[in-house]
N, CA, C and O atoms as a DFTB+ gen file, in Angstrom:
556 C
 N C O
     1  1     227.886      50.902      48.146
     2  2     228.064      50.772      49.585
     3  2     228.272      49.310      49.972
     4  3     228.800      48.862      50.990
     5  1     227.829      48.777      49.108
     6  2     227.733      47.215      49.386
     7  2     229.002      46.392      50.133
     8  3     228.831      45.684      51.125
     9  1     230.154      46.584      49.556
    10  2     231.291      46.436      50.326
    11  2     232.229      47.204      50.823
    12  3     233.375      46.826      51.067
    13  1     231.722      48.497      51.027
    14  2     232.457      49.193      51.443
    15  2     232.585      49.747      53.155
    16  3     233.515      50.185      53.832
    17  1     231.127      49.462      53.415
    18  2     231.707      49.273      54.847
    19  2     232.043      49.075      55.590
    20  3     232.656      49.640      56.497
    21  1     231.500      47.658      55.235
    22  2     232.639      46.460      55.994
    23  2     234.142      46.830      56.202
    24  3     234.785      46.861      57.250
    25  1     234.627      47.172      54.594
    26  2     235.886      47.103      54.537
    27  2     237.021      48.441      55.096
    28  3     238.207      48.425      55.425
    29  1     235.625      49.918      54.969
    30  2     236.203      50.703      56.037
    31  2     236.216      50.361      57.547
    32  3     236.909      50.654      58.521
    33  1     235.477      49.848      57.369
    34  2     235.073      49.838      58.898
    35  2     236.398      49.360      59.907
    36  3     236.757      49.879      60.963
    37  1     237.065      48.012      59.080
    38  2     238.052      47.079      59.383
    39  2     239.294      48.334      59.238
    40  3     240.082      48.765      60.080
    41  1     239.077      48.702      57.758
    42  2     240.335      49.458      58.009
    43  2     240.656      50.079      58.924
    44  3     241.654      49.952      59.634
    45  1     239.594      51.005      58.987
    46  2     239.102      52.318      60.754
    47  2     239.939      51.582      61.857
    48  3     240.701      52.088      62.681
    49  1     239.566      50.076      61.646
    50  2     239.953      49.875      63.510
    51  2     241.153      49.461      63.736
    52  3     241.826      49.678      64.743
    53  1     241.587      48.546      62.317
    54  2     243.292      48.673      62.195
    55  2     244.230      49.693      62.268
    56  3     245.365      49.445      62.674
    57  1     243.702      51.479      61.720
    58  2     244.292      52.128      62.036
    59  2     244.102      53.204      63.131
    60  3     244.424      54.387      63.029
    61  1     243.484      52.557      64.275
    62  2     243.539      52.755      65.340
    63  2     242.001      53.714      65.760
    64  3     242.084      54.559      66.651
    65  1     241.178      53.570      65.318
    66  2     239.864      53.870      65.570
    67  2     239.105      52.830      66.508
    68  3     239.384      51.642      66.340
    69  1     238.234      53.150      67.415
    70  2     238.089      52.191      68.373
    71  2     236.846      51.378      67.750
    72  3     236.365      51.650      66.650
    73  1     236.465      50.522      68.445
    74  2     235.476      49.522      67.795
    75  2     234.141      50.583      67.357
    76  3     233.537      50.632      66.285
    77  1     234.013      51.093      68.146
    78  2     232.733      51.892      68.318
    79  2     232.876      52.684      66.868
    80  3     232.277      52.604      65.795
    81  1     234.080      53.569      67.424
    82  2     234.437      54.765      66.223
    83  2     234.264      53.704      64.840
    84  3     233.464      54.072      63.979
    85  1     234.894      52.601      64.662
    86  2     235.325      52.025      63.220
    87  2     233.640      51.736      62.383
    88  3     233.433      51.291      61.254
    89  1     232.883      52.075      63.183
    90  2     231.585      51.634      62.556
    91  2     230.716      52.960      62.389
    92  3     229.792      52.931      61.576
    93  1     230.958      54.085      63.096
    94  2     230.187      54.830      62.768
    95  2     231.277      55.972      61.588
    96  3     230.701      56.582      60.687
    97  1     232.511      56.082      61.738
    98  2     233.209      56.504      60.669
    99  2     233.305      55.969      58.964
   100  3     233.399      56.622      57.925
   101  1     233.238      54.587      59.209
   102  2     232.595      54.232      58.145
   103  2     231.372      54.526      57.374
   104  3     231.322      54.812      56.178
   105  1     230.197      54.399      58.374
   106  2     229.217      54.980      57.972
   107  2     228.950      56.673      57.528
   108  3     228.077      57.084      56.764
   109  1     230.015      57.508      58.279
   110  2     230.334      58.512      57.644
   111  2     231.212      58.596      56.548
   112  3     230.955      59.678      56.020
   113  1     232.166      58.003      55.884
   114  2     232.581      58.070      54.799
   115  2     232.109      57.341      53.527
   116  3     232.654      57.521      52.438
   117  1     230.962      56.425      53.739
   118  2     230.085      56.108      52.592
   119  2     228.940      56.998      52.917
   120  3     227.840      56.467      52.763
   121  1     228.942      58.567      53.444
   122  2     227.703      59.429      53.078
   123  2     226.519      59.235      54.114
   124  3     225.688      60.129      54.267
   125  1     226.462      58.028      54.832
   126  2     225.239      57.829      55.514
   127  2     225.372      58.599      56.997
   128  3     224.219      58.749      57.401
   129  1     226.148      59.046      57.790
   130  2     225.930      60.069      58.621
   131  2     226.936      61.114      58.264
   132  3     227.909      61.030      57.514
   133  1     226.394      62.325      59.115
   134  2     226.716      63.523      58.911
   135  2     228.557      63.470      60.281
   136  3     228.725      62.689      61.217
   137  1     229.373      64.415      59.877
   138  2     230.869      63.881      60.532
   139  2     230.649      64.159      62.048
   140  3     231.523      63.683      62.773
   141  1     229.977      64.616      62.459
   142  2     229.484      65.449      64.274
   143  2     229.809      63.944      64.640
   144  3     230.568      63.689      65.574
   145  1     229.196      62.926      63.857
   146  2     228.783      61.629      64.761
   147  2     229.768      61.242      65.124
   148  3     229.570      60.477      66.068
   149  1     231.143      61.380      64.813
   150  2     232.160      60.667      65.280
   151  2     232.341      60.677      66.471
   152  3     232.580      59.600      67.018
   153  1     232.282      61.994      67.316
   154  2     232.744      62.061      68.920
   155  2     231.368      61.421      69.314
   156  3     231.386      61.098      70.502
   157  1     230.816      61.289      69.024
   158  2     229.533      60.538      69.525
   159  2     230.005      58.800      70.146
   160  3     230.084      58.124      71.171
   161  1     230.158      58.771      69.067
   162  2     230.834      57.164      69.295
   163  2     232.099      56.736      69.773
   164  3     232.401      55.568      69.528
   165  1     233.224      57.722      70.660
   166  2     234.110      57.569      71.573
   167  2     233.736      57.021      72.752
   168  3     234.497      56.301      73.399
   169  1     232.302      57.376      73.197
   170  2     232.483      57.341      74.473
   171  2     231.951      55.781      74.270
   172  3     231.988      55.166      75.336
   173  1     231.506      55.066      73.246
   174  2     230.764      53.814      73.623
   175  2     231.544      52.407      73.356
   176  3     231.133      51.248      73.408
   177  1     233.089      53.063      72.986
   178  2     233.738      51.739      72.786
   179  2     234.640      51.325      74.406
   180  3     234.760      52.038      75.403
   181  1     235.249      49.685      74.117
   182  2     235.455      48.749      75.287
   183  2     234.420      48.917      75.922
   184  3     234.672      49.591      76.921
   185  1     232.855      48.514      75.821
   186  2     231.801      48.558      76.055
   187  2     231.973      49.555      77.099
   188  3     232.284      49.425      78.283
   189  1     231.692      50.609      76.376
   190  2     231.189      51.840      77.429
   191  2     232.300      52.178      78.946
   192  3     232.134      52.638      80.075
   193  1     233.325      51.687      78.218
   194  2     234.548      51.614      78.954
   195  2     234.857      50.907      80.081
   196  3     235.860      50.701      80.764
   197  1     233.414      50.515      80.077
   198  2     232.751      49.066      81.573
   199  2     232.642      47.582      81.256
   200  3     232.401      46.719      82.101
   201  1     232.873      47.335      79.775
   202  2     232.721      46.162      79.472
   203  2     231.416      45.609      79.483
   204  3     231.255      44.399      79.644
   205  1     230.298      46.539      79.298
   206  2     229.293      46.210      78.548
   207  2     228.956      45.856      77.329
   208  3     229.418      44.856      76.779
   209  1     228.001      46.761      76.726
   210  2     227.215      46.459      75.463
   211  2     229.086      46.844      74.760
   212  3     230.073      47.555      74.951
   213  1     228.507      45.699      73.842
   214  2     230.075      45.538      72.686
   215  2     230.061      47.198      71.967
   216  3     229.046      47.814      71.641
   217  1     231.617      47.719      71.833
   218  2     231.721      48.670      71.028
   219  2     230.920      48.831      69.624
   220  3     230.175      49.794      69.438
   221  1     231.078      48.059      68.881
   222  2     231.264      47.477      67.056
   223  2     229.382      47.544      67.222
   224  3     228.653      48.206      66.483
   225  1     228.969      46.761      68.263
   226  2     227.463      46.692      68.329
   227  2     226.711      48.458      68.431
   228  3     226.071      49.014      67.538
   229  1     226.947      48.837      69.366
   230  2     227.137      50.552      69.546
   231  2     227.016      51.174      68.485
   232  3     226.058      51.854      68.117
   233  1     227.889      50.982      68.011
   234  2     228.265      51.792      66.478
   235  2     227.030      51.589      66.320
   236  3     226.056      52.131      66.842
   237  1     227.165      50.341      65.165
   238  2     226.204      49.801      64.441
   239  2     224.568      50.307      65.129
   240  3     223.712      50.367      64.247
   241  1     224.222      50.550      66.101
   242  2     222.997      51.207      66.611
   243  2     222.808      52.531      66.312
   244  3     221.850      53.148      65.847
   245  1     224.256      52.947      66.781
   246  2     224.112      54.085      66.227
   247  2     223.343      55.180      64.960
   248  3     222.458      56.035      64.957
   249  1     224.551      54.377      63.659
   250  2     223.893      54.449      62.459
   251  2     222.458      53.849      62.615
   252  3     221.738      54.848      62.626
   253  1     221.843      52.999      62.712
   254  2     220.570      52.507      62.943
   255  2     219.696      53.794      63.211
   256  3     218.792      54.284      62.534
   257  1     220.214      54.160      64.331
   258  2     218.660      55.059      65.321
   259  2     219.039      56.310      64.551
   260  3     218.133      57.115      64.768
   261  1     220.181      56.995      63.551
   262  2     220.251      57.935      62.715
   263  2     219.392      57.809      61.802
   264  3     218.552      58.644      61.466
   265  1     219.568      56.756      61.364
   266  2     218.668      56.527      59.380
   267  2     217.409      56.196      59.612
   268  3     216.440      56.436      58.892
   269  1     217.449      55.320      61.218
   270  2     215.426      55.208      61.073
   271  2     215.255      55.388      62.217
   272  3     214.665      54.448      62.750
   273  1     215.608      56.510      63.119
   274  2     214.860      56.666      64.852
   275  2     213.364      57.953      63.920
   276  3     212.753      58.213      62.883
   277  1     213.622      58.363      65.642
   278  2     212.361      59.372      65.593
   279  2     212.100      60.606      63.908
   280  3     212.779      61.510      63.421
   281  1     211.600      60.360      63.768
   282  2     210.899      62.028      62.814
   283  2     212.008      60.738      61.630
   284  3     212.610      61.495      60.869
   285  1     212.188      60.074      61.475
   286  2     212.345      59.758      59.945
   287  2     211.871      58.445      59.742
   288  3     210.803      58.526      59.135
   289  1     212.236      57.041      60.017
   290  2     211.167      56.451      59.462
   291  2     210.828      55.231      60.677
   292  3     210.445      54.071      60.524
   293  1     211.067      55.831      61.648
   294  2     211.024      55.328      63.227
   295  2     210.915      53.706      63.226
   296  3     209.931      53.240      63.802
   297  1     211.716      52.922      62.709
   298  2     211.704      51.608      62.842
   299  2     213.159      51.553      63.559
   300  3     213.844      50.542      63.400
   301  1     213.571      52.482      64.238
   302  2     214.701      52.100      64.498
   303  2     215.039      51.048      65.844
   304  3     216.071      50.377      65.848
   305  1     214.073      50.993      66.941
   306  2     213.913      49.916      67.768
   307  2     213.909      48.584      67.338
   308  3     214.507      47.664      67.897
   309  1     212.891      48.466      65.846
   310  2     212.799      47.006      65.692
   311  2     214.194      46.577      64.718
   312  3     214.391      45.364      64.645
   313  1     214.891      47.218      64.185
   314  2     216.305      47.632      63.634
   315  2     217.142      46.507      64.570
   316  3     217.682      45.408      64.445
   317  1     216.873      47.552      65.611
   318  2     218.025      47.523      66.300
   319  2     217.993      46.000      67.014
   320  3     218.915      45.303      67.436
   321  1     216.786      45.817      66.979
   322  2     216.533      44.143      67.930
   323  2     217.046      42.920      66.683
   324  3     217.625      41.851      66.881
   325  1     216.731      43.346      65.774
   326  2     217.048      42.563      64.746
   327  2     218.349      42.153      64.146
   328  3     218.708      41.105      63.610
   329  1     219.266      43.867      64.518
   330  2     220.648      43.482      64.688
   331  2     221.524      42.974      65.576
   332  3     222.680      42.665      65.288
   333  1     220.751      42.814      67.255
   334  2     221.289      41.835      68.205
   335  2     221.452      40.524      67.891
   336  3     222.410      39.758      67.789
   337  1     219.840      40.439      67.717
   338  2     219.632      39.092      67.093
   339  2     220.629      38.203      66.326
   340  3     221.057      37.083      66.607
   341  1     220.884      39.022      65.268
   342  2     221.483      37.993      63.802
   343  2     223.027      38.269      64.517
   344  3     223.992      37.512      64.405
   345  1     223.003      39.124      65.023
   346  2     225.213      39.388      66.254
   347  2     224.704      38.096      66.912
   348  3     225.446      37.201      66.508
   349  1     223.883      37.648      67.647
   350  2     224.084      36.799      68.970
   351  2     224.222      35.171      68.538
   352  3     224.728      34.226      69.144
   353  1     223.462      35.270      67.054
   354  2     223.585      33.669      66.233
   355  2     224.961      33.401      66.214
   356  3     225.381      32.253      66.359
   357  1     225.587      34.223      66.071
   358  2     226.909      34.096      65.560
   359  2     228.226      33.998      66.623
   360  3     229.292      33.391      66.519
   361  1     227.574      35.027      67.889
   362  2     228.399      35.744      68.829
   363  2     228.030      35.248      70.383
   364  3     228.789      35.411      71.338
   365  1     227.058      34.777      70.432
   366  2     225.871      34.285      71.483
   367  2     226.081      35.246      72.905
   368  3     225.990      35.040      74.115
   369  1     226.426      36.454      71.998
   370  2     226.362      37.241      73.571
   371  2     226.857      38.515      72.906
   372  3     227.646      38.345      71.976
   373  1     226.497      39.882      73.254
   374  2     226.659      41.230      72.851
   375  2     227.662      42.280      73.891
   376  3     227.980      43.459      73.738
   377  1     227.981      41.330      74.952
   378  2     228.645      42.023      76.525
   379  2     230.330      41.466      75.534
   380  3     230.840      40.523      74.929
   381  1     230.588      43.052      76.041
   382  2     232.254      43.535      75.302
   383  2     233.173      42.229      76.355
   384  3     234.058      41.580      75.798
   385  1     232.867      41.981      77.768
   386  2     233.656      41.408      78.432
   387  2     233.418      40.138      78.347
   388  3     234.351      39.551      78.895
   389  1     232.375      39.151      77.798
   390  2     232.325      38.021      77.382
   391  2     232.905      37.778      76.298
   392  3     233.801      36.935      76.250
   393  1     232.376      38.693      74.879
   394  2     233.418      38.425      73.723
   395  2     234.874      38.535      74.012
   396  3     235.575      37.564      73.726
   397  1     235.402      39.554      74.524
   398  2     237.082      39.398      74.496
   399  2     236.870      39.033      75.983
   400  3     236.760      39.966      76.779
   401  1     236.792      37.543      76.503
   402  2     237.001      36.924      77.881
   403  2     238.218      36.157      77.304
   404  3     238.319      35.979      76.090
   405  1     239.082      35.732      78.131
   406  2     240.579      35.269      77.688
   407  2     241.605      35.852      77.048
   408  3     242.773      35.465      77.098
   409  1     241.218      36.729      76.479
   410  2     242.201      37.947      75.683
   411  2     242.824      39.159      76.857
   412  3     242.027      39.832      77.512
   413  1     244.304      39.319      77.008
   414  2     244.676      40.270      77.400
   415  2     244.203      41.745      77.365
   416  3     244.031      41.678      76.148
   417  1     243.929      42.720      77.583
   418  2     243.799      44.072      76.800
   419  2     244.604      44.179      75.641
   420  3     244.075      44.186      74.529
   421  1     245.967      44.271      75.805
   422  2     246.462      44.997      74.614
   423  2     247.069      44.147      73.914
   424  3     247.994      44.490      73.178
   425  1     246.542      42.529      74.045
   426  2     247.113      41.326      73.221
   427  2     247.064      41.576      71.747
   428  3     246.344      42.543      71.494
   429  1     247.731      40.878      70.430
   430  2     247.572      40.695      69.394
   431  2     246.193      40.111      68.956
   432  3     245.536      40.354      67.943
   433  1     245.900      39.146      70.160
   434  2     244.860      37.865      69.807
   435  2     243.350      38.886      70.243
   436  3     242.204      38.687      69.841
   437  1     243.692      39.665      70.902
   438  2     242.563      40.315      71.443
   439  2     242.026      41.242      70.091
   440  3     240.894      41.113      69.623
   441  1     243.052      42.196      69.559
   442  2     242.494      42.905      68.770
   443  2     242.121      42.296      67.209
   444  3     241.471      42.884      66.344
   445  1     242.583      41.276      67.147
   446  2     242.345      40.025      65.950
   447  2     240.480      39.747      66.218
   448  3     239.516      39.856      65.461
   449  1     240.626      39.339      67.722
   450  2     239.267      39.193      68.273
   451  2     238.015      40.269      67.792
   452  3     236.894      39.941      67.402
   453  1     238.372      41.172      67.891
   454  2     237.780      42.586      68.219
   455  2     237.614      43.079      66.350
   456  3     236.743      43.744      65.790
   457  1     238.732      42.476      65.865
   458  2     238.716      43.030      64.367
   459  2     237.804      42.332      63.619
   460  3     237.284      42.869      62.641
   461  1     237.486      40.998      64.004
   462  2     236.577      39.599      63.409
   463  2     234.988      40.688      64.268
   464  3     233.857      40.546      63.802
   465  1     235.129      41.208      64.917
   466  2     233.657      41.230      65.605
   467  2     233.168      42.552      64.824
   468  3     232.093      42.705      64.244
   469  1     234.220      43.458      64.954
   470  2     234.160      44.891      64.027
   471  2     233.612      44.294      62.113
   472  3     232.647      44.676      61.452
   473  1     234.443      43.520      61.838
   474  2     233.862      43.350      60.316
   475  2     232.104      42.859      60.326
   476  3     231.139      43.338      59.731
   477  1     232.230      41.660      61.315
   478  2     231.065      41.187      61.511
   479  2     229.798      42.213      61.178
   480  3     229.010      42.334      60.241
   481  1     230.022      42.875      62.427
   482  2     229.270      43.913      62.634
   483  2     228.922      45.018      61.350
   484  3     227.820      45.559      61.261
   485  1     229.706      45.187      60.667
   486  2     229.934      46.133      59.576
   487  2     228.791      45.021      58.322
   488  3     227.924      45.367      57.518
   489  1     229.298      43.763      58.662
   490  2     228.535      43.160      57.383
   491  2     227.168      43.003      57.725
   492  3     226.491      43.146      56.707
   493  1     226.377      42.738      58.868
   494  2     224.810      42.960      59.385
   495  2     224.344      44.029      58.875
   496  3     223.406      44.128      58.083
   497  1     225.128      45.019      59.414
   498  2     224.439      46.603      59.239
   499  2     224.341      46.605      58.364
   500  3     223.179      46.793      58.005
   501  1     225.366      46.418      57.261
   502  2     225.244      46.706      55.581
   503  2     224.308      45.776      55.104
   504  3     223.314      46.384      54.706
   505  1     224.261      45.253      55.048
   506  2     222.841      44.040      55.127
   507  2     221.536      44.380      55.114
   508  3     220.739      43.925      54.294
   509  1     221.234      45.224      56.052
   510  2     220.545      45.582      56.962
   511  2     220.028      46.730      56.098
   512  3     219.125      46.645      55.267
   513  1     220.884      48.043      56.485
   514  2     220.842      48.822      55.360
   515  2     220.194      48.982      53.698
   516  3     219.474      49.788      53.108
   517  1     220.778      47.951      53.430
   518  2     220.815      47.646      51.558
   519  2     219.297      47.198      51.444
   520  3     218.527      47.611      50.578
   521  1     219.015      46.389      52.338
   522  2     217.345      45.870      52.727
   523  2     216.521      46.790      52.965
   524  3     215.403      46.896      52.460
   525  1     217.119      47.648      53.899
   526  2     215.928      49.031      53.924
   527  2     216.049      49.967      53.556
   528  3     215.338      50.880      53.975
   529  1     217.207      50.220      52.403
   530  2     217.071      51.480      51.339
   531  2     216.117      50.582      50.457
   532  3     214.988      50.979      50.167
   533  1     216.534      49.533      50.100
   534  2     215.778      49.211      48.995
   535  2     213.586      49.182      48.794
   536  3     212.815      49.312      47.843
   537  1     213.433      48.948      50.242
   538  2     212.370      48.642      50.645
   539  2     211.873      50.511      50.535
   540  3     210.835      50.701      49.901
   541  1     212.589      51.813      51.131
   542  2     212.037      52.774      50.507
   543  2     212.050      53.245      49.446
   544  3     211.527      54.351      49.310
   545  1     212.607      52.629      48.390
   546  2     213.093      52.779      47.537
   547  2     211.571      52.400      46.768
   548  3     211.162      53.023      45.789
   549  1     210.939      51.423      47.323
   550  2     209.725      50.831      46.661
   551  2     208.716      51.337      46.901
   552  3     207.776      51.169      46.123
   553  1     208.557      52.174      48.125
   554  2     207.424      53.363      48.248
   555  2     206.958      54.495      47.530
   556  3     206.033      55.173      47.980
């Protein structure tokens, strides 16, 4: 899995999967969610279609509150703070309309934008992930 989500993930959004979708389809084709999740994650890309919380971030929660919310190993809140966190070092802000601020909608430079934030995102989670399979792995 190690590099593979990242690298679906990117692919996903190059071939026209939205930020949101490119992160949780990935995570469905390396096995870690079940395929239902996909329409799940339509409605949360171009931040929630309001230019909120970032698509790519969405996702990435997504999978999160799947693998560790309620009834399985419920760390998925502190997950999820942890993956703002290490996005905002980098990104210094998680709002879809601050990251692509200056970018057209349907610019080249925009979805270049959006594709750098989508990998990003793909490489935390997997990160993230690999850290806490391994950690149950030791139980």
């Amino acid at each position: 899995m190690e590099n593979d989500l990242k690298k679906l993930a990117v692919e996903n959004y190059k071939n026209g999967y939205s930020c949101s979708e490119s992160i949780v389809k990935a995570a469905i084709d390396t096995g870690l969610l079940s395929e239902e999740c996909l329409n799940i994650a339509t409605s949360f890309s171009g931040g929630m279609s309001s230019g909120c919380l970032c698509g790519a971030v969405a996702g990435s929660q997504m999978v999160l509150g799947y693998l560790h919310g309620k009834n399985k190993t419920n760390k998925a809140r502190a997950l999820a703070k942890e993956f703002i966190d290490e996005f905002k070092k980098s990104h210094k802000a998680a709002c879809c309309k601050v990251l692509s601020s200056g970018f057209d909608f349907g610019s080249p430079e925009r979805k270049a934008n959006c594709t750098n934030i989508v990998e990003n995102c793909a490489e935390i989670l997997n990160k993230m992930l690999l850290r806490e399979e391994s950690t149950l792995l030791k139980k």
